[in-house]
C-alpha positions in Angstrom: 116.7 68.5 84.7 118.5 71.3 85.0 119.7 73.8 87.4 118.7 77.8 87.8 119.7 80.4 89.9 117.6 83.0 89.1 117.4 86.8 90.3 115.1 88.7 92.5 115.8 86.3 95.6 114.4 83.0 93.9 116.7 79.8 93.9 115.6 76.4 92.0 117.8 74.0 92.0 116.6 70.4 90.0 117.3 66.8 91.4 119.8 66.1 89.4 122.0 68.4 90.2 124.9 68.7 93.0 127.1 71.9 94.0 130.4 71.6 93.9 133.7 73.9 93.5 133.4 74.6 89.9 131.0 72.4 88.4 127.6 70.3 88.4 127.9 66.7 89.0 125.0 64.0 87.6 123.0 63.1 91.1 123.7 60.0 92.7 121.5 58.0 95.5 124.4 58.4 98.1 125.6 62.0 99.3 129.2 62.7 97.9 131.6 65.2 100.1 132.0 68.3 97.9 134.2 71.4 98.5 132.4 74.7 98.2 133.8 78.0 96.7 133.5 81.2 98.9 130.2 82.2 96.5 128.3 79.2 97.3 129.2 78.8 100.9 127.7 82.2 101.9 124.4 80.8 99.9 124.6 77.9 102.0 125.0 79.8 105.3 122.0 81.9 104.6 120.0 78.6 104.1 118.7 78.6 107.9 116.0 75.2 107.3 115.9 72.1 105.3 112.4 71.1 105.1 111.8 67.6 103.0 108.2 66.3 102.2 108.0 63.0 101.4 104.8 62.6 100.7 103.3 59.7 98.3 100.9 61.4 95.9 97.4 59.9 97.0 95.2 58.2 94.3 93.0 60.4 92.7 89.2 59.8 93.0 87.6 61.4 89.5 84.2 62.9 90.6 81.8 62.3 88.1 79.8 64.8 86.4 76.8 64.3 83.8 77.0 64.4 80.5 73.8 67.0 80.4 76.6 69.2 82.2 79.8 68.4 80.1 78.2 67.8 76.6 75.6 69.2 74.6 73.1 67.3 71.6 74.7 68.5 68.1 71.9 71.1 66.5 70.1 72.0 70.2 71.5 75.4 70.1 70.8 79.5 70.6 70.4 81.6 68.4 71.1 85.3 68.3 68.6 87.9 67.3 69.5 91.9 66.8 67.1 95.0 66.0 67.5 98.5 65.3 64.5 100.6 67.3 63.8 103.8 69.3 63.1 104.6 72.9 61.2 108.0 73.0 60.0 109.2 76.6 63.2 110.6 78.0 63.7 113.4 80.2 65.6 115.3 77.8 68.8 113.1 77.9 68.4 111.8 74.0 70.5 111.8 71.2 71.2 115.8 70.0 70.7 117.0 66.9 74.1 115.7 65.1 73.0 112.6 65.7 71.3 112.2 62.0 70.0 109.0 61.6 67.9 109.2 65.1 65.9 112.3 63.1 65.9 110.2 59.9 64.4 107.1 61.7 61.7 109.2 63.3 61.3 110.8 60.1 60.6 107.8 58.4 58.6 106.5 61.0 56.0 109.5 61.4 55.6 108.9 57.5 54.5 105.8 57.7 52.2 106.8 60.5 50.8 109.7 57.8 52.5 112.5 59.7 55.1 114.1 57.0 57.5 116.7 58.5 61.3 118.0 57.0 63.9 116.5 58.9 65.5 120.2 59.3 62.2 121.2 61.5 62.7 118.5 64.3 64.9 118.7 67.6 64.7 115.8 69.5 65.7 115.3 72.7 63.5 112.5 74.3 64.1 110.2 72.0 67.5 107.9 71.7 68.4 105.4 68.8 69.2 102.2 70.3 70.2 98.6 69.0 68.2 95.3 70.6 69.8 92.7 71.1 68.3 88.6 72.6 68.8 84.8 72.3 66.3 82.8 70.6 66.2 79.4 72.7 65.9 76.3 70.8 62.3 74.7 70.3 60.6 78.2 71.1 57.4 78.1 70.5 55.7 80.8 68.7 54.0 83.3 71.5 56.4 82.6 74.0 58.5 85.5 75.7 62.2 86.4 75.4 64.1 89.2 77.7 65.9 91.7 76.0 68.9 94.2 76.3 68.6 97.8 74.9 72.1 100.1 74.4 72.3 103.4 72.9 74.2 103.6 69.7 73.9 107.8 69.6 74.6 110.3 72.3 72.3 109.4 75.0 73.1 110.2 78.4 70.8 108.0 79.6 67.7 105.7 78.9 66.0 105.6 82.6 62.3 106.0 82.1 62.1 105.3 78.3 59.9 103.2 76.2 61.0 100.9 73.6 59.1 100.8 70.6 58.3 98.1 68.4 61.4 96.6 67.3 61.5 93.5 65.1 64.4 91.0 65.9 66.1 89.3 63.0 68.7 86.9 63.0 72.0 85.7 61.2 69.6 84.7 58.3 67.6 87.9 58.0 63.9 86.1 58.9 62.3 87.7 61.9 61.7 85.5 64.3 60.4 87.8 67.3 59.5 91.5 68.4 60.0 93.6 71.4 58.0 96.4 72.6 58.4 97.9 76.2 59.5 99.8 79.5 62.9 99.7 80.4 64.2 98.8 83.2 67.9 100.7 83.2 68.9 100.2 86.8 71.4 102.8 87.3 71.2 106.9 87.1 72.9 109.5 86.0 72.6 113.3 87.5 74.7 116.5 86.3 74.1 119.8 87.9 73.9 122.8 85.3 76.4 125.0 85.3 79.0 123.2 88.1 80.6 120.4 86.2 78.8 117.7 88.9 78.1 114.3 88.4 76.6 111.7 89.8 76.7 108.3 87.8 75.7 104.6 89.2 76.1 101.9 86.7 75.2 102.2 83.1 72.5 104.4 82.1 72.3 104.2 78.7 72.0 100.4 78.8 69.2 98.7 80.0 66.5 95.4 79.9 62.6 94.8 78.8 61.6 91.7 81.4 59.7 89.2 78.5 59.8 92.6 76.0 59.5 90.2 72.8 57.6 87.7 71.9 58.4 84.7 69.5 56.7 84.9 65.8 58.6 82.2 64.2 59.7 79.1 65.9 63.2 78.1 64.7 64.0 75.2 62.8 66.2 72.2 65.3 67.9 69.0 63.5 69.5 67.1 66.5 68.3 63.3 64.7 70.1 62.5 61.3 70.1 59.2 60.0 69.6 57.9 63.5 72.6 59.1 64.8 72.6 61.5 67.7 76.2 64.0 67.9 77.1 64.6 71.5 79.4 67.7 71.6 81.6 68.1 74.4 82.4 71.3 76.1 86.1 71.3 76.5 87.3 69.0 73.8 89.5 66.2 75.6 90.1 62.5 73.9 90.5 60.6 77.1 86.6 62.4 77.6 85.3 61.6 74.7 86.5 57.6 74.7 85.1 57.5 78.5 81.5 59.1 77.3 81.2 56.9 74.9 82.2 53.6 77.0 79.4 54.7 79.6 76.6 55.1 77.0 77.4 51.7 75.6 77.6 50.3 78.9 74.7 51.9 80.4 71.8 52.0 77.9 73.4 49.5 75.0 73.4 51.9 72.3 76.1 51.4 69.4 78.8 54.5 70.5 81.9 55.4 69.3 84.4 58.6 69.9 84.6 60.1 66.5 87.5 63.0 68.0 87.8 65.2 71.1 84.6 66.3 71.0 82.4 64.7 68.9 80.6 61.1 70.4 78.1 59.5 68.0 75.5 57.7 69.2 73.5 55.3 66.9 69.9 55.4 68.4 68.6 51.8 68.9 65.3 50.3 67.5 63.5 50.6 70.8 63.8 54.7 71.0 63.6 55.6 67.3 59.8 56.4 68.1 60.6 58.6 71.1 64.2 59.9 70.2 63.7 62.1 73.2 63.4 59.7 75.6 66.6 58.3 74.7 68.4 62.0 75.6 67.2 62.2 78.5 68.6 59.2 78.9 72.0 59.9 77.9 71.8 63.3 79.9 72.0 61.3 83.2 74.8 58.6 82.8 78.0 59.7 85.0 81.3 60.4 83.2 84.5 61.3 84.7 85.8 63.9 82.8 89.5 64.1 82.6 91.5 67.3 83.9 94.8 68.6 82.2 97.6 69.4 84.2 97.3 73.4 84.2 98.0 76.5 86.3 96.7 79.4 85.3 97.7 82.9 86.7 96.8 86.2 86.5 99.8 88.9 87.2 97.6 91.9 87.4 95.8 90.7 90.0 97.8 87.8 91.7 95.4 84.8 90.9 96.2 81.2 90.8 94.4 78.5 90.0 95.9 75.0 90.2 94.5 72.0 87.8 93.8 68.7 90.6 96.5 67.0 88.2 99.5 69.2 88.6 102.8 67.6 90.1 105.9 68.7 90.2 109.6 66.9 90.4 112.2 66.7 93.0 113.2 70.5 92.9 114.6 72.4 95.9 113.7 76.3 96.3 115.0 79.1 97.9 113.2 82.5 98.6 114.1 85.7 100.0 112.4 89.1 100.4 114.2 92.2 100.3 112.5 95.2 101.5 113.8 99.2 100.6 112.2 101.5 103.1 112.8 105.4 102.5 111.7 107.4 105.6 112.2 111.6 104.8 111.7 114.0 107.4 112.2 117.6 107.3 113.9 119.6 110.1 114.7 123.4 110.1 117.7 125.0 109.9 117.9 128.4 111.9 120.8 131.0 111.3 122.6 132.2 114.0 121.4 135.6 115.7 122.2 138.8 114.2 123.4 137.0 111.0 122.5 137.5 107.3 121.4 133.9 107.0 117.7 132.8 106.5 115.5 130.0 107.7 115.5 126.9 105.4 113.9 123.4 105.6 116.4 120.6 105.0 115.0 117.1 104.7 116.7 114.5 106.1 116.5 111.1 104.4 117.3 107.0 106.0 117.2 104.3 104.0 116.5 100.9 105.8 116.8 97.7 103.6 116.4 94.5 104.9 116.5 91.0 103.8 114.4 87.6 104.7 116.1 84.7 106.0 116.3 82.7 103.4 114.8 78.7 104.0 115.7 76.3 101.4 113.0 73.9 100.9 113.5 70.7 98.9 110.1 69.4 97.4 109.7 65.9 96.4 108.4 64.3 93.3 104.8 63.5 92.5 103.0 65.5 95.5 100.0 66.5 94.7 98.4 70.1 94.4 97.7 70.2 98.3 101.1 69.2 99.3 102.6 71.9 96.7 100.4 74.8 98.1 101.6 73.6 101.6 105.4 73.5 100.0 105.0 76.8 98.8 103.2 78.0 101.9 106.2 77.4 104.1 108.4 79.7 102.1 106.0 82.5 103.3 105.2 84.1 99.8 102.7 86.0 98.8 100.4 85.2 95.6 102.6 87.6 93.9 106.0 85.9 94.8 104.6 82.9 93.9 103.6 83.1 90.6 107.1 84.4 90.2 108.2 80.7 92.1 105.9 79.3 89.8 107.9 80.3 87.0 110.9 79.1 88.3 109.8 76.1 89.1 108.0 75.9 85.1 112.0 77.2 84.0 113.8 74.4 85.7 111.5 71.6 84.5 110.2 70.5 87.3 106.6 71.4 86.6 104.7 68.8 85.1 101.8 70.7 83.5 100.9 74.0 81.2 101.5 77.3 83.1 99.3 79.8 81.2 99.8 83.3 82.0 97.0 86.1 81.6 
């Protein structure tokens, strides 16, 4: 591994490494006498505490989860369904006239209604083009009841107290498979006083929901049994996963398994179940798995978020941080002329500058802790989240951190 001195008050030095008057030496077990240059020794004298965790990295106990909650049955999926509609009983807050294709809808549907009116003739204001959109569950059942979400596609200002109309919901195939009709129920408002440029918004007004507003007219079609082999999909895609799924199913119900790749376990469905395949899921669905974790540490710089995979370790590394903090204080005083003079009354600000710097503690981690020993490590330099992801980075530079560091 090597070694890193890096700016903005961050040190990481790796375990093989050993400072000495003009070059690294390889580590060895025993401490070797080395001379210092000037540099190094006024690094070393701001180095106030040596703390040194040796701590043995404690067995890990994988919590098992069930395969209902890591894994899904190949073909038992959602399906998406989209409409095109109108909501008309608005206060006035519609689409406006440039809004075309709101006039041609209604157009087109006072026609078919036997009402026939030029498109030139109409200004509406209480009515709002909108797209629907919902998620067909699998095995739906013809007259059962889906929620849906309405959103403006014109000008609306808002949708509170409007009325969808009869909207037919297709999906990816073109087949309608369910309508909605209903009140919405927008959950926000929006006010603007005439004249004064005041507003008033909460949420989204021109978005909103029809509690069970459709209802299923064609049930859609779900193949999760072919050639009596059932497909378990797993959620995050892992090997080690996938081979220990498929262990426990063999182990626990006696059905012929096998890992066919990271995500995919096939189950051959025994003689006893073929007649009640779903018996045999439900099965499956309870058996404990313990799902295998990658090493990972993901941040987030705009908002100083970390979050630390249970697998992380880290080598032998040793870190240094230090704070440096610019204070600029301006205050302004008043200059006076003296009497009878030509001079005039000024302000003149008056600036101090205060910067100050950290101690600096040099902490030596040691290899294999764990995630809890590294927070506490990284705890006792006194960092904030900030400053640590930055450490974090460091630490991922000199090689000492055994995992993925993902940034967002």
């Amino acid at each position: 591994m090597g070694c890193d001195m890096l700016k903005g008050g961050f040190g990481v030095l790796g375990s093989g490494c050993r400072v000495g008057a003009s070059h690294l030496r390889p580590y060895t077990p025993d401490p070797i006498p080395c001379t210092l240059s000037y540099a190094v020794r006024i690094v070393a004298m701001a180095a106030t505490i040596v703390a040194v965790l040796n701590v043995v990295a404690p067995t890990n106990v994988l919590a098992e989860a069930r395969i209902k909650d890591i894994a899904k049955v190949q073909g038992v999926r959602e399906n998406e369904l989209f409409g095109y509609g109108l909501v008309v009983g608005l206060a006035g807050t519609g689409d406006r006239t440039q809004v075309t294709f709101t006039i041609q809808t209604v157009v087109s549907m006072l026609k078919k209604l036997g009402i026939t009116i030029p498109a030139e003739r109409l200004t509406l204001k209480n009515v709002a083009a909108v797209m629907v959109t919902a998620k067909l569950p699998p095995f739906a059942k013809a007259g059962s009841t889906l929620d849906v979400t309405v959103s403006s596609i014109g000008d609306a200002t808002s949708l509170h107290g409007g009325t969808l109309l009869i909207t037919p919901l297709q999906a990816a195939d073109g087949q309608v498979y369910a309508v909605a009709q209903g009140a919405l129920s927008i959950g926000g408002f929006n006010f603007e006083a005439g004249g004064t440029g005041e507003k008033v918004q909460k949420n989204h007004p021109t978005a909103g929901r029809v509690p069970n507003g459709a209802i299923v007219e064609r049930e859609p079609s779900v193949e999760f049994l072919k050639a009596r082999q059932l497909q378990l999909v797993l959620t995050n895609p892992d090997f080690t996963t996938a081979l220990r799924m498929a262990q426990a199913v063999e182990k626990s119900l006696g059905a012929e398994t096998r890992a066919k790749d990271a995500s995919t376990v096939e189950v051959r469905v025994p003689d006893s179940y073929l007649s009640n395949p779903v018996e045999l899921i439900a099965a499956i669905e309870n058996v404990g798995v313990a799902p295998d974790m990658p090493a990972k540490v993901v941040v987030n710089e705009r908002t100083g978020t970390i979050i630390m995979g249970s697998q992380v370790r880290i080598s032998t590394v040793a870190i240094a941080h230090s704070n440096l903090s610019l204070q600029i204080r301006t205050e302004l005083q008043v200059s006076q002329p003296a009497p009878f003079s030509e001079g005039k009354t000024t302000v003149v600000p008056k600036s101090e500058v205060e910067a100050r710097e950290d101690k600096t503690r040099l902490n030596l981690v040691s290899e294999g802790v764990s995630i809890g020993d590294v927070i506490k490590a990284l705890n006792a330099l006194a960092v904030t989240p900030r400053d640590m992801i930055a450490l974090l980075q460091a630490i991922k530079a000199a090689g000492a951190l055994q995992g993925e560091l993902e940034i967002l």
